[in-house]
N, C-alpha and C positions, 0 to 999 in steps of 0.2 A: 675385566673389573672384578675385585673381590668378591665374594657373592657374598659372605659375611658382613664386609661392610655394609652393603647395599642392604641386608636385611638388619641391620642395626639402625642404619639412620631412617626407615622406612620405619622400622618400628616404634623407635623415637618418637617421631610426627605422628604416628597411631594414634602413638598410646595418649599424648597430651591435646592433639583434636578431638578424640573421645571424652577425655576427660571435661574440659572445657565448655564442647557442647553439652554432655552431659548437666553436668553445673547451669547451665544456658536456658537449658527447655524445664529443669525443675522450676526455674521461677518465669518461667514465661506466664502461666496463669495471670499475676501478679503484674505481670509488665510485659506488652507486646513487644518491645523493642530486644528483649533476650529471646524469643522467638526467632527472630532475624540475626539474632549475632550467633544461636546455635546455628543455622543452617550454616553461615558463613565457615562457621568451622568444620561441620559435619559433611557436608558436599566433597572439599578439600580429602576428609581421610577416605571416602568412598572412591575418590580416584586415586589415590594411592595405593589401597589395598587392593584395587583391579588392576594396575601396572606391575605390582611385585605379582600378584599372579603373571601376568602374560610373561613377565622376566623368567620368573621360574617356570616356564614352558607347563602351567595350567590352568590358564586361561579359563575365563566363566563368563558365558552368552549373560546371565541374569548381572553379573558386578557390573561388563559392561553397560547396558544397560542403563544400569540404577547408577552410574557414574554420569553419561552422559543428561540423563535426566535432569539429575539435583544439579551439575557442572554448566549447563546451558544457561541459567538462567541465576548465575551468581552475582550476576553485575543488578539483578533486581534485586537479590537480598540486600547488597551494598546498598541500592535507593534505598529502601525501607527500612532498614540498620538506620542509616545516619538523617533519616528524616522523622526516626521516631526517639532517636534519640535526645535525651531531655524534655521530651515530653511524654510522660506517662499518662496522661489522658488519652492520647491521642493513638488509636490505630487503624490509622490510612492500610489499603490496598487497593493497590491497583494490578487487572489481571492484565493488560499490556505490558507489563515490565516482564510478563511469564510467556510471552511469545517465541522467544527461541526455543522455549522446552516442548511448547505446542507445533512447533517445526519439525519437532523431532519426532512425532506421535504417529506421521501417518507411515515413518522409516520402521516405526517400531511395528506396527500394525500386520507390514508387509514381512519381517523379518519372521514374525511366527509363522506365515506360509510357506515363505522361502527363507532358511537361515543359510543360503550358500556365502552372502558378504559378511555378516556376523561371522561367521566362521572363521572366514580370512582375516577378519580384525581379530578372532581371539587366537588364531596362530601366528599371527603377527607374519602371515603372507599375503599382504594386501599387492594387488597390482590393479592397474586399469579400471574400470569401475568404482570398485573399493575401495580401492586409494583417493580416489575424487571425491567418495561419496564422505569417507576416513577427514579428508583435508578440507572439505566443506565446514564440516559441523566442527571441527574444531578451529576453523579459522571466525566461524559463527561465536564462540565460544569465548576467545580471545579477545577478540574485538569491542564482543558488549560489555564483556568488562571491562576493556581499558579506558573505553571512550563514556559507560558510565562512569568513573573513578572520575574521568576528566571534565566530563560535564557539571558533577558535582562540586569538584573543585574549583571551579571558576565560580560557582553561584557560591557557596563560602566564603570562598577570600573577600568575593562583593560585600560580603555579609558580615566581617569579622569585625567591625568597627560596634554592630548592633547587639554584639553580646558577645560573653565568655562562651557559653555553647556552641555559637559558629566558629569562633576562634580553636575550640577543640574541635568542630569535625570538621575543619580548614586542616589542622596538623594533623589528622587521622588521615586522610585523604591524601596528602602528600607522601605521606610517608607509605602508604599502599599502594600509589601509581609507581611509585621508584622503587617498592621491591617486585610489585608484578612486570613491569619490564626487565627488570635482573633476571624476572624468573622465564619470561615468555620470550624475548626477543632472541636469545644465543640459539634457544631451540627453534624460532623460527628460520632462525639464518642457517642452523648445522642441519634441520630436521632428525636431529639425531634422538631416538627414544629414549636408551640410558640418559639421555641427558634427563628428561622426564621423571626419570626413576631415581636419580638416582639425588639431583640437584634442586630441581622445582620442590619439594621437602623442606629441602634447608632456606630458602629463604618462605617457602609459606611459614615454614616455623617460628621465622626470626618476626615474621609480620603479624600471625599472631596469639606468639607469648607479647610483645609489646601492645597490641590490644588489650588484651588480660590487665598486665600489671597497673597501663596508663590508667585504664578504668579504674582501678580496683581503691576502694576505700575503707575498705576492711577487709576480713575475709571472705573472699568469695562473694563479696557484694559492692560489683564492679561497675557502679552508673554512679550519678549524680556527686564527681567528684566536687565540683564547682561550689556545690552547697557545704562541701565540706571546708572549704576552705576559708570561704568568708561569713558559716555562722560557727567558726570552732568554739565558741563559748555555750550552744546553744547543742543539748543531745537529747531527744525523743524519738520514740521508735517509731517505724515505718507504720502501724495497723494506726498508732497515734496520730501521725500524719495523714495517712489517710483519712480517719474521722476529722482533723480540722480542716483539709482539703473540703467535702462535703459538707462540711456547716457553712464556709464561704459561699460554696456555689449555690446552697438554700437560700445563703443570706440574699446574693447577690439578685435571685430569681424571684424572692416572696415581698420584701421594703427597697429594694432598686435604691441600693443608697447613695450608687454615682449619680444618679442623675442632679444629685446637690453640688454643686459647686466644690464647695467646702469639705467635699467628701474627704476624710487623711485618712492614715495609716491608723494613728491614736483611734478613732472615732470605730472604724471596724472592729478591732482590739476590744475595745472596750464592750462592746456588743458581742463579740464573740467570748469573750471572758478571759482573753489569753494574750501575753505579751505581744508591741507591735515587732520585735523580733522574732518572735516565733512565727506570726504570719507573714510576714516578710519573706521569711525561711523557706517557707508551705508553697510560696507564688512563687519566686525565685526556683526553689527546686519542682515544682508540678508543674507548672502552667508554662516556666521557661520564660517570664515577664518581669521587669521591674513592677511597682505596685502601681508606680504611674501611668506604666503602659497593659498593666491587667485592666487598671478601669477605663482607659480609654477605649480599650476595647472593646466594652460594654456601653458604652456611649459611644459609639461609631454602627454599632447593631442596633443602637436602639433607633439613631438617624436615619439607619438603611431603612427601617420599618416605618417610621415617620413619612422619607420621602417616597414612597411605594405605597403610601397610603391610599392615596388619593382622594383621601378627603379632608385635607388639612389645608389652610392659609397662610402658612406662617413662611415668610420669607427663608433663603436660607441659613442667614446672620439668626433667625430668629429660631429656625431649629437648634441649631448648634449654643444656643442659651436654653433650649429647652434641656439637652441634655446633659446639660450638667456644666459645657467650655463657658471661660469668662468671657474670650471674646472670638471674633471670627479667623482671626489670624492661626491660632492654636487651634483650631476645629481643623480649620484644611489641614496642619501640617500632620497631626496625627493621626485622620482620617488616609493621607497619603499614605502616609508609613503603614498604617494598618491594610490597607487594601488594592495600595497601589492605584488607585482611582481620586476623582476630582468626586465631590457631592451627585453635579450636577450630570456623571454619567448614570446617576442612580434613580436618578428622576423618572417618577411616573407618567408616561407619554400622553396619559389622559388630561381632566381639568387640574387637578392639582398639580400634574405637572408642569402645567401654561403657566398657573397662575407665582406657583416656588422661582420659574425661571424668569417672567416680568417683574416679581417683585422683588428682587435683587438690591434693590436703591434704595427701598424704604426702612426704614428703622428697624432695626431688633424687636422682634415679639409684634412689631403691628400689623395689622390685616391689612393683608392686599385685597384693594377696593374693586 
């Protein structure tokens, strides 16, 4: 193989996974979800620049290393990439998604004592042992990513009916399981390294500059295309957003204005001082909610507290009027949706939860006797 080329398209990929995650972790402060989409890129060039080493016959114990480290546990950044995606409130972690890295810790441990298999990985004379230990972790490697990519995708496509955001990380996901098999399976079948070196590049490339672009709604600020699309009449800057994001949640937390029936979009507006557009905009692009299902949201927490109470009488018909539903039917259906649960798994196993579950049949708001 040309060694030219191979150092051309390696470098390629370098240089624009550098770049990208670079771009990535500056605004990670700001938003955890660029957090997770640097690593997703930055992992990637840290195993490339450790194969064009071993190609060019000088291999490095530390690249390996820091390749298999960051590359173990890619299919968790993918979890938390596209779970944190469109919601900027929100940064989940979970350290079980970082298990295969932690698998790899006690190999690493050992190698500082004895570097005779690192060795043979980085002269790329793996036999017998090596080779097992070599084919383990990278079949480790593969796997949790493809079967994360694939677990994800099946709970989105579920998903894509409930929003424009699962709808984009339903096509983010498809389109990343169909290039990480272009990129994994021929190498699993040929086991061939140049293939690694020289191919896996071009389609990580091809997966993602499409990342990049799809995201991107200006420059270099590549999230929340969704909002751009459906308030294009509407432009205030992100520190702006931020502060009207935070006056909702004050508002929301200090006069609990769902729990009025009558709660609209006008009625916060007008209390917060700012078009029901623009907070429309705020909830839509933060929260990742219609405004109907922001507040219901917040009357489904206030239920859960209600019926955990355990000192309350009020039927369940007559919660779900306390918090703000018109009637019982709209209570269960978006208590489901919000929690995937009935009311009545929420119930307090003590007296008031005897009393929420017998009084079932009595009227809205009246004491069970």
């Amino acid at each position: 193989m040309d060694e030219n080329l191979v150092l051309i398209i390696s470098s390629l990929a370098a240089f624009s996974y550098t770049l990208i995650s670079t771009l990535s972790f500056r605004k990670a402060k700001k938003d955890i979800v660029f957090l997770w989409l640097g690593l997703l890129f930055f992992s990637p060039f840290i195993s490339f620049a450790s194969n064009l080493l071993l190609y060019l016959k000088q291999g490095s114990s530390v690249m390996f290393h820091l390749s298999m480290i960051f590359n173990l546990s890619w299919g968790g950044y993918l979890v938390l990439f596209i779970n944190s995606l469109g919601h900027k409130q929100k940064k989940t972690f979970n350290i079980w998604l970082f298990i295969p890295t932690m698998l790899y810790i006690p190999f690493l441990v050992y190698s500082i004592f004895d570097p005779q298999y690192v060795n043979e990985f980085v002269a790329v004379t793996m036999k017998g042992t090596s080779l097992i230990i070599y084919s383990v972790y990278n079949a480790i490697l593969v796997g949790y990513s493809i079967v994360a990519n694939i677990v994800l995708m099946i709970l989105e496509i579920r998903k894509m009916k409930l929003s424009a955001v699962h709808k984009l990380r339903a096509e983010l996901l498809i389109v990343s399981l169909i290039l990480q098999l272009l990129a994994f399976l021929p190498y699993i079948l040929r086991l061939d390294t140049i293939y690694l070196i020289m191919y896996m590049p071009v389609y990580g490339l091809i997966f993602f500059l499409y990342i990049f672009f799809r995201l991107s709604s200006s420059k270099a600020n590549f999230l929340h295309p969704i909002m751009k699309e459906k308030y294009t009449g509407i432009s205030i800057s992100e520190e702006k957003r931020d502060e009207i994001k935070d006056r909702i949640l004050n508002l929301m937390d200090q006069k609990r204005p769902f729990l009025d029936e009558n709660c609209s979009l006008q009625r916060i507006a007008n209390d917060l001082g700012e078009s029901p557009n623009t907070i429309s905009m705020v909830i839509n692009a933060d929260f990742n909610k219609s405004f109907s299902d922001f507040i219901n949201s917040y009357r489904i927490q206030w239920s859960i507290e209600l019926l955990q109470s355990g000192n309350l009488n009020f039927t369940i018909e007559g919660i779900a009027f306390e918090c703000g539903f018109g009637n019982r039917t709209s209570f269960y259906q978006a208590f489901k949706k919000e929690t995937g649960k009935l009311p009545k798994d929420y119930l307090n196993k003590g007296k008031a939860g005897k009393s929420l579950d017998e009084g079932r049949t009595v009227n809205a708001g009246t004491l069970v006797k």
